[in-house]
C-alpha positions as CSV (number, residue, x, y, z in Angstrom):
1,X,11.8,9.5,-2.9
2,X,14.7,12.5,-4.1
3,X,13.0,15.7,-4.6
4,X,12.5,17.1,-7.7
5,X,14.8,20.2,-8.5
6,X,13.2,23.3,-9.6
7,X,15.9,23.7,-12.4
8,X,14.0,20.3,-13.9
9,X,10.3,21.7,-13.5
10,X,11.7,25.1,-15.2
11,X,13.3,23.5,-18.2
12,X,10.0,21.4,-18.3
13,X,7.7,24.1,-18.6
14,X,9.3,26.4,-21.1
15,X,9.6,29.4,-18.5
16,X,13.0,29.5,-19.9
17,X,12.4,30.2,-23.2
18,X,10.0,32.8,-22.7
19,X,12.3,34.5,-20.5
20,X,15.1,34.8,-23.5
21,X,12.4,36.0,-25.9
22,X,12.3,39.4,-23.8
23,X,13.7,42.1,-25.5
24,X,17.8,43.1,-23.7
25,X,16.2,46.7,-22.6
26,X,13.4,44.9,-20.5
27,X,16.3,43.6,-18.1
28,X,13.8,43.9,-14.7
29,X,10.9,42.5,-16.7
30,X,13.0,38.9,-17.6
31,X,14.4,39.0,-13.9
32,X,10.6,39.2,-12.6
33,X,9.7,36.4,-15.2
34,X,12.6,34.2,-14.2
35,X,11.8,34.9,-10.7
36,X,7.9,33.7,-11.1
37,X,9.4,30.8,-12.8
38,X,11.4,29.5,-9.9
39,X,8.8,30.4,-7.4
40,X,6.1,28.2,-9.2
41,X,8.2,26.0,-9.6
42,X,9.1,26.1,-5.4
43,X,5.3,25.4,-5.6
44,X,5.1,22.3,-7.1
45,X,7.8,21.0,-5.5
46,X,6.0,21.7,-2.4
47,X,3.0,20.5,-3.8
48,X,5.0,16.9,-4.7
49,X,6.3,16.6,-1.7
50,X,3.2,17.1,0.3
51,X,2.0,14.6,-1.4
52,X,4.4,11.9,-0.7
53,X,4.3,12.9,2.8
54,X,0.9,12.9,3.0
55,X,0.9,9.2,1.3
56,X,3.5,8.3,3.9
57,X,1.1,9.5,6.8
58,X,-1.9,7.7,5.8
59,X,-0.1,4.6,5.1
60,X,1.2,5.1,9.1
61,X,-2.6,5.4,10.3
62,X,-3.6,2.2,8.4
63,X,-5.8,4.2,5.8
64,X,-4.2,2.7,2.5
65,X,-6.8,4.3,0.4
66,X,-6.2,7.4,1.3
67,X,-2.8,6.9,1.1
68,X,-2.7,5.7,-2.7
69,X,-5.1,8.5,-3.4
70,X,-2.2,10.7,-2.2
71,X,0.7,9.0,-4.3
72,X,-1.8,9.2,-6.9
73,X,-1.8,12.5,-6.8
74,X,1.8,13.0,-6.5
75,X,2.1,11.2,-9.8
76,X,-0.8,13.5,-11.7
77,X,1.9,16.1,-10.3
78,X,5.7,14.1,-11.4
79,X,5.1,11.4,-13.7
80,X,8.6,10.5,-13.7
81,X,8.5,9.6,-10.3
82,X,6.5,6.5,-10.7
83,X,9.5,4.2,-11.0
84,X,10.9,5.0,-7.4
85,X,7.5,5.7,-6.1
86,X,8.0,1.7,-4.1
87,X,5.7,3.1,-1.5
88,X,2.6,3.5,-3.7
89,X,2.8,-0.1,-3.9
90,X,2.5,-1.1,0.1
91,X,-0.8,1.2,-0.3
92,X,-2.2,-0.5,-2.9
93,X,-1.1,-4.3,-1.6
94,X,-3.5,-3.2,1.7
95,X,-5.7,-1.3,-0.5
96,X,-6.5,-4.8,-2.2
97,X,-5.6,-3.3,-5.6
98,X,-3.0,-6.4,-5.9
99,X,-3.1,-5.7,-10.1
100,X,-2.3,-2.5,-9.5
101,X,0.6,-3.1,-6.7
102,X,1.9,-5.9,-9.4
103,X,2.5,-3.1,-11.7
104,X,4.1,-1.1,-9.4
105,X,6.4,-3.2,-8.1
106,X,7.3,-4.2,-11.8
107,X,8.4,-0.8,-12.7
108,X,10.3,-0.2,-9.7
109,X,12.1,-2.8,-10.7
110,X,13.4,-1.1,-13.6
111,X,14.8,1.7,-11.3
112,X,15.9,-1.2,-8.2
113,X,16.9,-4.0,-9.8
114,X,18.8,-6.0,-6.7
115,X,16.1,-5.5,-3.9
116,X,14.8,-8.9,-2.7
117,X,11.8,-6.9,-1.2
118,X,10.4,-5.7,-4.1
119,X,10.8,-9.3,-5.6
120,X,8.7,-10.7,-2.2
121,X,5.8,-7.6,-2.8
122,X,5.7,-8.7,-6.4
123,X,5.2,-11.8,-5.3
124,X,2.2,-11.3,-2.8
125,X,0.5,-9.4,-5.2
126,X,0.5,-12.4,-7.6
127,X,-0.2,-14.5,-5.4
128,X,-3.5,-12.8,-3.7
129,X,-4.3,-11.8,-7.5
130,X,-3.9,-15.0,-8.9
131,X,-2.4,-18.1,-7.0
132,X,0.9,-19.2,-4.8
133,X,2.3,-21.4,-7.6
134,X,1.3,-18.2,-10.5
135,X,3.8,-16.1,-8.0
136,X,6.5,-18.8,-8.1
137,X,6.8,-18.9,-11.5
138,X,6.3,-15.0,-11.7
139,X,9.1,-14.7,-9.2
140,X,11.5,-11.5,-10.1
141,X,14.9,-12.8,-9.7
142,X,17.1,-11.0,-7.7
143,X,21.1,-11.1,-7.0
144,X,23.5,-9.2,-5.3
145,X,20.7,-8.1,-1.8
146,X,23.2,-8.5,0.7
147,X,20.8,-7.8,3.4
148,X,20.2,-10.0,6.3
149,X,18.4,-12.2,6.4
150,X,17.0,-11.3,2.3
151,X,18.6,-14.5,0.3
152,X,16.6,-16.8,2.5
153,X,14.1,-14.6,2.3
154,X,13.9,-14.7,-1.8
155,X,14.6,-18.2,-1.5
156,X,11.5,-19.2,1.0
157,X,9.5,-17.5,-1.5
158,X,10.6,-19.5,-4.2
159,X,10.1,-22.7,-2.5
160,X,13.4,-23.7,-2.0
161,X,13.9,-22.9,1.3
162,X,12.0,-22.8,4.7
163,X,11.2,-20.9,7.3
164,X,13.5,-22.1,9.8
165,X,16.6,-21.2,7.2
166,X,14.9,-17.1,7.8
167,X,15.1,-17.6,11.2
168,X,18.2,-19.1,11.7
169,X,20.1,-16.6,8.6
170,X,18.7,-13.3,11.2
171,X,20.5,-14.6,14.4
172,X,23.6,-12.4,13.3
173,X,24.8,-9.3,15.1
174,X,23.9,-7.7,18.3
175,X,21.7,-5.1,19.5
176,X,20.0,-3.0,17.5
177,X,21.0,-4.8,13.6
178,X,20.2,-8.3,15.7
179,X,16.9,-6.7,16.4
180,X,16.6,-5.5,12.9
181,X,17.5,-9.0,11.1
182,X,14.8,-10.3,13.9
183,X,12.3,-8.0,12.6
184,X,12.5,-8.0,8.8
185,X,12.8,-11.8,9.3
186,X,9.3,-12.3,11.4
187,X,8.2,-9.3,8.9
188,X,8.4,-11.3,5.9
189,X,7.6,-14.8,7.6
190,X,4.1,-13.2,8.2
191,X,3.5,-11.8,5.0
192,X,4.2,-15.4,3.5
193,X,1.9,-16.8,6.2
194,X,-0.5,-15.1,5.0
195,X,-0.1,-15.8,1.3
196,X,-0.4,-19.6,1.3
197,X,-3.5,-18.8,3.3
198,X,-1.9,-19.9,7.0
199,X,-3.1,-17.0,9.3
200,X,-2.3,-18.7,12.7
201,X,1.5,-18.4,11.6
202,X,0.9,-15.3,9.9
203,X,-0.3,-13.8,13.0
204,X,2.2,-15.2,15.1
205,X,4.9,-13.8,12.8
206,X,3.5,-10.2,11.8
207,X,2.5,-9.8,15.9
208,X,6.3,-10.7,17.0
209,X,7.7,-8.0,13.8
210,X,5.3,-5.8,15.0
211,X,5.8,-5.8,18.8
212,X,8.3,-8.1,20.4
213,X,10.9,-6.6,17.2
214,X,9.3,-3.1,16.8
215,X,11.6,-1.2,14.6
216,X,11.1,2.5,13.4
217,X,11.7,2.3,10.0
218,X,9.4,1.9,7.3
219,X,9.4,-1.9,6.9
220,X,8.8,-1.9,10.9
221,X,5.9,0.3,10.8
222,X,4.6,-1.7,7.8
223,X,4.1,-4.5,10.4
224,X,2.4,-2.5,12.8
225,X,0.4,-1.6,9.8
226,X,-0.3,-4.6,9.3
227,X,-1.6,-5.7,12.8
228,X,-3.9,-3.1,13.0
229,X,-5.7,-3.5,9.7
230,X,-5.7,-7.3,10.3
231,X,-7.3,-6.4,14.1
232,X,-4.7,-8.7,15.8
């Protein structure tokens, strides 16, 4: 998530216009007032990105409560921020608030409109929230994710492909991206496991993205996250 310029908080608050009412011979009184300005404003920016990182941290520790609790307060904070706020919506997903992640992972969509990701989160969230066949036909659509192995992926999701075509699409590269493409791949297999209610494969998945895979990212240590809440 960007950080939110001070210059946006001040024109937000009206410190700006308070300082121009001062009369021209109070010079060192506007400067002060401008000055208090900009350092509240330092505040909340602090205060906002405390937050996030806060939501981050608990998300890493496999507390999601806690850790929508935290973007919730970040968003109490910056409204505005809700769109790119992607994160809030892993929380809720584990938090079992799968309405609530729906919502969130529609408007990100309106700010991330090619990421086959945020078109597979939707989708579990309908799908725990409702049924597997109610996600299909909620399905965002998504074009123009390059990202191995992410058109399989979107496609497995949508029924028209199957796992082996995730597999297959991530054995490309070397080193670390074949890793990588190994991980997201086993990532995403697990998660879909899980959502048409087969937890042996599930398990097997999630436990090979999470271990044999282990990446540092985010989506990697969503995985891990995911193995310890689930006790494998």
């Amino acid at each position: 998530m960007p950080f939110f310029y001070a210059s946006r908080i001040v024109g937000r608050s009206g410190c700006g216009a308070k300082a121009r009412g001062l009369a021209p011979f109070m010079l060192p009184m506007k400067i002060l007032a401008v000055l208090l300005c900009l350092a509240t404003a330092s505040l909340a920016e602090d205060t906002v990105q405390s937050a996030f990182q806060r939501g981050v941290d608990m998300f890493f520790e496999a507390k999601p409560k806690e850790s929508v609790e935290a973007f919730d307060a970040l968003l109490k904070l910056e409204p505005r921020a809700k769109p790119e706020l992607w994160q809030r919506g892993l929380s809720l997903y584990y938090a079992g608030d799968f309405k609530g992640g729906r919502e969130q992972f529609e408007t990100h969509q309106t700010f991330n409109t090619n990421d086959v990701e945020n078109a597979a989160w939707h989708f579990l969230c309908v799908a725990r929230a409702e049924s597997v066949e109610a996600a299909r036909k909620a399905l965002i659509p998504i074009e123009g994710d390059s990202r191995v192995p992410m058109k399989q992926v979107h496609q497995l999701f949508a029924g028209k492909a199957v796992p082996e075509e995730v597999l297959k699409a991530a054995e490309t590269g070397e080193g670390n991206d074949l890793r990588n493409h190994r991980c997201y791949a086993h990532l995403y297999l697990g998660l879909y496991f899980e959502a048409v209610g087969d937890n042996a494969k599930a398990r097997e998945h999630m436990v090979k993205a999470a271990t044999d895979y282990k990446m540092d990212h985010y989506m990697g240590k969503v995985a891990q996250v995911h193995v310890k809440l689930r006790g494998w």
